[in-house]
N, C-alpha and C positions, 0 to 999 in steps of 0.2 A: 557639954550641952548647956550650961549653965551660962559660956559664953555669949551659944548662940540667939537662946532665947533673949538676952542682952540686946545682942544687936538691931533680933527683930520687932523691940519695940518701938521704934519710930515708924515702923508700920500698923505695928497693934495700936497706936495713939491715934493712927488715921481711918480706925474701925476694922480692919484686916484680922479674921481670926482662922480657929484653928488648922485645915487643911492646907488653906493657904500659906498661913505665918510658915507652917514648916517647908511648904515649897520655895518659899523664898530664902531659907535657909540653906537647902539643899544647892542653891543655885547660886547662894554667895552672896545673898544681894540686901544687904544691911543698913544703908539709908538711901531714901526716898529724893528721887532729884526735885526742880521746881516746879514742872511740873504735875509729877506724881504725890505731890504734899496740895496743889492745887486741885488737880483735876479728882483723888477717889474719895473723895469724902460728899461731895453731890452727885458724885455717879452711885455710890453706895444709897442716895436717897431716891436714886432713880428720876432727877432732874433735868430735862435735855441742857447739854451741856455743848460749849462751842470753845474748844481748846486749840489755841494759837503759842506754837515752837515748832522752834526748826529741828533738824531730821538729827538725832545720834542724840536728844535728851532724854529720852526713854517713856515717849508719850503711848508707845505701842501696851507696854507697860501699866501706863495710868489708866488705859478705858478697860482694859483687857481684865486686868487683876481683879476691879470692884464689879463691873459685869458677869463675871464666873460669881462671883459670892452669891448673887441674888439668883441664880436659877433653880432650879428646882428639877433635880435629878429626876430622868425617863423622860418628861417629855419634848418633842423633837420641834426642832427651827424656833428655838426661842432666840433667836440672836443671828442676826443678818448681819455681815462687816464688808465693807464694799473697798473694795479696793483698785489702783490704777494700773498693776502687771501684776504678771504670776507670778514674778519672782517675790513681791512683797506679801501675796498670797499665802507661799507657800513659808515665808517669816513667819507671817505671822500666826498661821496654824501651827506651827514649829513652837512658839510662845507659849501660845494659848494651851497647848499639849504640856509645856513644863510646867506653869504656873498652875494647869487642875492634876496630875501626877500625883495626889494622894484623893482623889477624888473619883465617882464614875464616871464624871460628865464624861461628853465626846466631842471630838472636833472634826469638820474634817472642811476640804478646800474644793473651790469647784473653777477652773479657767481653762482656757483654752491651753491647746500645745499636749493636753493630757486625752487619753480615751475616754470619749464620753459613757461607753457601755460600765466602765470600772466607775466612774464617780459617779454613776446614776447607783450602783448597785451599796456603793454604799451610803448615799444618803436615803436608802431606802432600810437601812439599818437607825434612822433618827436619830444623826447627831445634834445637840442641844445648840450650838455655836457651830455658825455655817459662813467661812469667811469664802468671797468669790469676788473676778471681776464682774463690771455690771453685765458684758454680753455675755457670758458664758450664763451667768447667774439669770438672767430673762428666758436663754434657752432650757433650763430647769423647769423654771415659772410654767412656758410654754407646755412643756411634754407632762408634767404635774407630777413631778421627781419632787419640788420644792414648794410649797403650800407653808404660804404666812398666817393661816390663820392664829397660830397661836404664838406670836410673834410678841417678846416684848421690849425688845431692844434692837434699834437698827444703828448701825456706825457707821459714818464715811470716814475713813481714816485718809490721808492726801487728799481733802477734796480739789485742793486746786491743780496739783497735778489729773486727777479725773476730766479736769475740763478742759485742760492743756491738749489730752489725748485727744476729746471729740467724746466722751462721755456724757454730754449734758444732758440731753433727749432721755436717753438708756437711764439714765439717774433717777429722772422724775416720772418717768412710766413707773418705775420701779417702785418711788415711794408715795406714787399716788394709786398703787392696791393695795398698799397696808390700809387697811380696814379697822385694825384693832387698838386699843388705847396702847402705846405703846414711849417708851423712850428713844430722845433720837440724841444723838453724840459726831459732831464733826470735830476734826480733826485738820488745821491745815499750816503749812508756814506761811501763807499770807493769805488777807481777807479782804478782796476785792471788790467792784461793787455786783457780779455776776452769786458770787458767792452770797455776800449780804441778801441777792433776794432771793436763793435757795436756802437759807435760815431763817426770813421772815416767812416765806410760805411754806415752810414744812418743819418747825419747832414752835415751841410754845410756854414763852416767859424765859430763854435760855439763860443760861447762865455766862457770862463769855469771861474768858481766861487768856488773858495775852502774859506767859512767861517770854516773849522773843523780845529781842530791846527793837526801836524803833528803825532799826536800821540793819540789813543783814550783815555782821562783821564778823569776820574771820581773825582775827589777834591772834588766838592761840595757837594759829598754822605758821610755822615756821615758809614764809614762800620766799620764792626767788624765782630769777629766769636766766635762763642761758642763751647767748644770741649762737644762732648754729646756720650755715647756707642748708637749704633742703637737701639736695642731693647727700649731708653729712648727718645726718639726722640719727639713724639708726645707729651707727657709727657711735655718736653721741650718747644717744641709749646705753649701751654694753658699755661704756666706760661712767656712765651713775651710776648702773645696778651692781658693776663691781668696785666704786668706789665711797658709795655713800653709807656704806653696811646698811642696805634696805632689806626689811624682815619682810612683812604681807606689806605688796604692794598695788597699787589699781595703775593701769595705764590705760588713758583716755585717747580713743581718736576720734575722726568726727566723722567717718564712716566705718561700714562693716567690711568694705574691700581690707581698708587698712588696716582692721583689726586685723585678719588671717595672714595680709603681708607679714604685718611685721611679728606677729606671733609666728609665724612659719621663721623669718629669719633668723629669728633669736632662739629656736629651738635647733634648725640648723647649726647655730652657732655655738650650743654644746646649755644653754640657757633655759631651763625650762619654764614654759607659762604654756595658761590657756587661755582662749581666746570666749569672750561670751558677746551675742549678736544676734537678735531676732532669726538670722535665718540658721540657726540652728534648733532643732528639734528638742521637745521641751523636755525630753527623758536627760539629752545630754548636758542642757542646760541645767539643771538641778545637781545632774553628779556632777558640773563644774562646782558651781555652786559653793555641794556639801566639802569639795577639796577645797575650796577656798577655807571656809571658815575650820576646817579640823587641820588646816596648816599644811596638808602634803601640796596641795595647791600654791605655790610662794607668792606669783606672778602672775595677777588676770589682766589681761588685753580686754579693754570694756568701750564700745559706745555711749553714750549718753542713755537711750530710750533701754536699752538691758540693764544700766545700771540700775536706771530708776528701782528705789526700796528695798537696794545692797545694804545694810545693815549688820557691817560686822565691826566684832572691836580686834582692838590690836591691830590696824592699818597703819602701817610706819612712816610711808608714802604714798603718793599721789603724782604722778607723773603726767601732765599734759602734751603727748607727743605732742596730738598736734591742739595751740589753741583756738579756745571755741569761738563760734561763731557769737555769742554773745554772754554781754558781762554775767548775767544772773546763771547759766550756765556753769561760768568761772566756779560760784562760790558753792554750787552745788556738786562739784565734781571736786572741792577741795575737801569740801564739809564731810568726805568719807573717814577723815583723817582727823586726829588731836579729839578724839572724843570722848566724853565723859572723864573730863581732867587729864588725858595724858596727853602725851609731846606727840605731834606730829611736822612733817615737813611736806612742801608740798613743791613742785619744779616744773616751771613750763617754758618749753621750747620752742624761740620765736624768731621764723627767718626774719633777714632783713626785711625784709616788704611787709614785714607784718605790725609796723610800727603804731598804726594806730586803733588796732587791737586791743594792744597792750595797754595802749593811753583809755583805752576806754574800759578798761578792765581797772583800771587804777582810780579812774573817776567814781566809779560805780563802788567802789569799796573804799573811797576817801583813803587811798593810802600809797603811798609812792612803792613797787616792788623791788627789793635790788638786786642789780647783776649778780652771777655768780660765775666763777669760774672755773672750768674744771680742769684737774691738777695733770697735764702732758696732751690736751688736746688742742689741737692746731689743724683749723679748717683746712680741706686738701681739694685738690682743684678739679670740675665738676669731668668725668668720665663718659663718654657715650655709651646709654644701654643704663648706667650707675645713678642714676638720680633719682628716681624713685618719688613717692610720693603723690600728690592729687598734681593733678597739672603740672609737675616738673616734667615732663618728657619734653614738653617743647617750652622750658621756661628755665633758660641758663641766670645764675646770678647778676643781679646788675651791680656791674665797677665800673660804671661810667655818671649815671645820672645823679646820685645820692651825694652827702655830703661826705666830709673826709676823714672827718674824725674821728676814732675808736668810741666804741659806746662802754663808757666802765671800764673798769683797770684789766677784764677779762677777755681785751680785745686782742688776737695775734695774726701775724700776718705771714702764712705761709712762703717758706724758703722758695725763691723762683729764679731761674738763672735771667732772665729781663725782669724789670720794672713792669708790677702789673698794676692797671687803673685803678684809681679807689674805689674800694668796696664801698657798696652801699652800705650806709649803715641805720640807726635808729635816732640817729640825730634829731630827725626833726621831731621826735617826742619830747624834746627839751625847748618847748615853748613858751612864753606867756600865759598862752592859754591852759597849758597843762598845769602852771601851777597855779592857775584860780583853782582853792580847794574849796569844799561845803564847810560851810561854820558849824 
């Protein structure tokens, strides 16, 4: 015991006392990242506060922790946390439950996907800390399940994802019937100018905390890519997952079709994963979810908009079936990985045609990605019915128009009894232009 109170003084130095100190105990959690050493010591004074880092530094953490200290057990809706999916929702409630665990307070979450009759009934139980999206959270407002009058803390945690979604509107209804002298606390990884004047009109003297460096970089992600023809893709799949020794990994597509594809094939294939995807029902998405993070879950097939406010540790990879439509995308579907100091790796798979993609996923994170090669795979030649993917049905390889030359030392040229025409390759990412880099 003697240790761990030890450890939890770098909390107790940040104002953190008793219930608390031992729930952070209980939970392992023995120094304070950057911006948990920034952000709870003004929230502790009850100062609106405007807290800039990106996602996996444990800022869920920083508003959450010093926000429970100051409430004041029994009374209900002291604490509005607005957030941009249920899934982060349901994080975050999930936190906020460990962090008060020697305490009475109560938590509970209000979003869509869940029955409105069961979350009315229990915030009619008055939990002190009420985290929700904004629609679900207006239809409370509306029915009078949810009543701020006695509100003293409002959080937008991801505001900029909030506005990404089409939250803006729903945002400011919301924080223009707080009525009451209250603290406000944003939360974003970037602070743009839409955001700046939802901070000058609705805070007051904020505080602002930029722990993020000026640039979003990825260094501690081990990445790379692998040039693969679509139709060989999946193919390519089942020979990383069983050669990369991958523990919890995320696989990214860029729709929900492909999610189910290719989780259905890989589970065909003797490979277990689940698939997670707005158009699954919010019950099963949660038991996804809870198997992801307690580990019987190995393998989640994820789109981008489900991922959004995945928040788990121990991600070993990041697999980009297919990559994304755009660079800032990249580093947020990388960023699930290498977090909070460990090693991660991250791999995305890029037909030929996708060459400037990649050039522009490399621009945007000032960093050249290198090939990689995986160890017995040799591109095979496309099948009718076998190609699969978005628009491969009617979109065979091109070996005729592209240049000739292998791209990286992990380029191989399937065994063909005739000479077949040069594959396309990613050549013309080796430009001039590609290597003007940012100073």
């Amino acid at each position: 015991m003697r240790r761990n109170k030890h450890e939890a003084s770098a909390f107790a130095d940040l104002g953190i006392k008793g219930p608390f100190l031992e729930a952070l105990q209980r939970l392992g959690f023995d120094t304070p990242t950057d911006i948990q050493t920034a952000m709870i010591p003004p929230v502790l004074e009850g100062r609106d506060v405007v807290g800039q880092a990106r996602t996996g530094t444990g800022k869920t953490l920083a508003f959450a922790l010093p926000t429970l200290q100051r409430l004041t057990p029994g009374i209900p809706f002291q604490v509005l946390c607005l957030v941009p999916t249920r899934e982060l929702a349901v994080q975050v409630v999930e936190e906020v439950r460990r962090l008060a665990h020697f305490t009475k307070l109560k938590s509970e979450g209000v979003y869509g996907g869940s029955k409105i009759r069961a979350q009315s009934s229990r915030l009619r139980e008055g939990p002190e800390f009420v985290v929700g999206t904004p629609g679900r959270t207006m239809d409370f407002m509306g029915r009078g399940d949810l009543t701020l009058t006695k509100l003293t803390t409002v959080i937008l945690d991801e505001v900029d994802r909030m506005l990404d979604i089409g939250f803006r509107d729903d945002i400011r209804k919301i924080l223009r019937s707080i009525h009451t002298r209250h603290q406000t606390i944003f939360t974003s990884a970037t602070i743009d100018e839409p955001i700046r004047r939802l901070i000058q009109q609705f805070t007051s003297l904020p505080l602002e905390i930029n722990v993020s460096q000026d640039e979003l970089t990825v260094d501690k992600v081990d990445q790379c890519y692998v040039t693969v023809p679509r139709h060989d893709k999946l193919r390519l799949l089942k020979m990383l997952l069983e050669r990369e020794g991958v523990e919890r990994t995320i696989i990214f597509t860029n729709t929900k079709r492909e999610a189910s594809r290719v989780t259905a094939r890989l589970t065909k294939s003797g490979i277990s994963a689940a698939e997670i995807h707005s158009d699954l029902v919010q019950r099963k998405r949660e038991q996804v979810m809870e198997g992801f993070r307690s580990g019987s879950i190995r393998l989640l097939v994820a789109t981008d908009l489900a991922a959004r406010g995945i928040d788990v540790e121990g991600v070993s990879h990041v697999i980009n079936y297919d990559i994304p439509d755009y660079a800032e995308t990249y580093v947020h579907r990388i960023g699930r990985t290498a977090r909070m100091g460990r090693a991660g790796k991250a791999v995305t798979l890029v037909t030929p045609e996708e060459g400037k993609q990649l050039t522009e996923i490399e621009k945007f994170i000032n960093k050249m990605i290198p090939d990689h090669s995986v160890e017995g795979f040799v591109p095979s030649a496309p099948r009718d019915g076998m190609t699969g993917g978005r628009g491969a049905s009617s979109q065979a390889p091109d070996r005729g128009g592209g240049r000739s030359e292998p791209v990286g030392a992990n380029a191989a040229t399937p065994a063909a009894p005739e000479p077949a025409a040069p594959q396309q390759t990613l050549g013309a990412r080796f430009t001039p232009m590609r290597r003007r880099r940012r100073l």
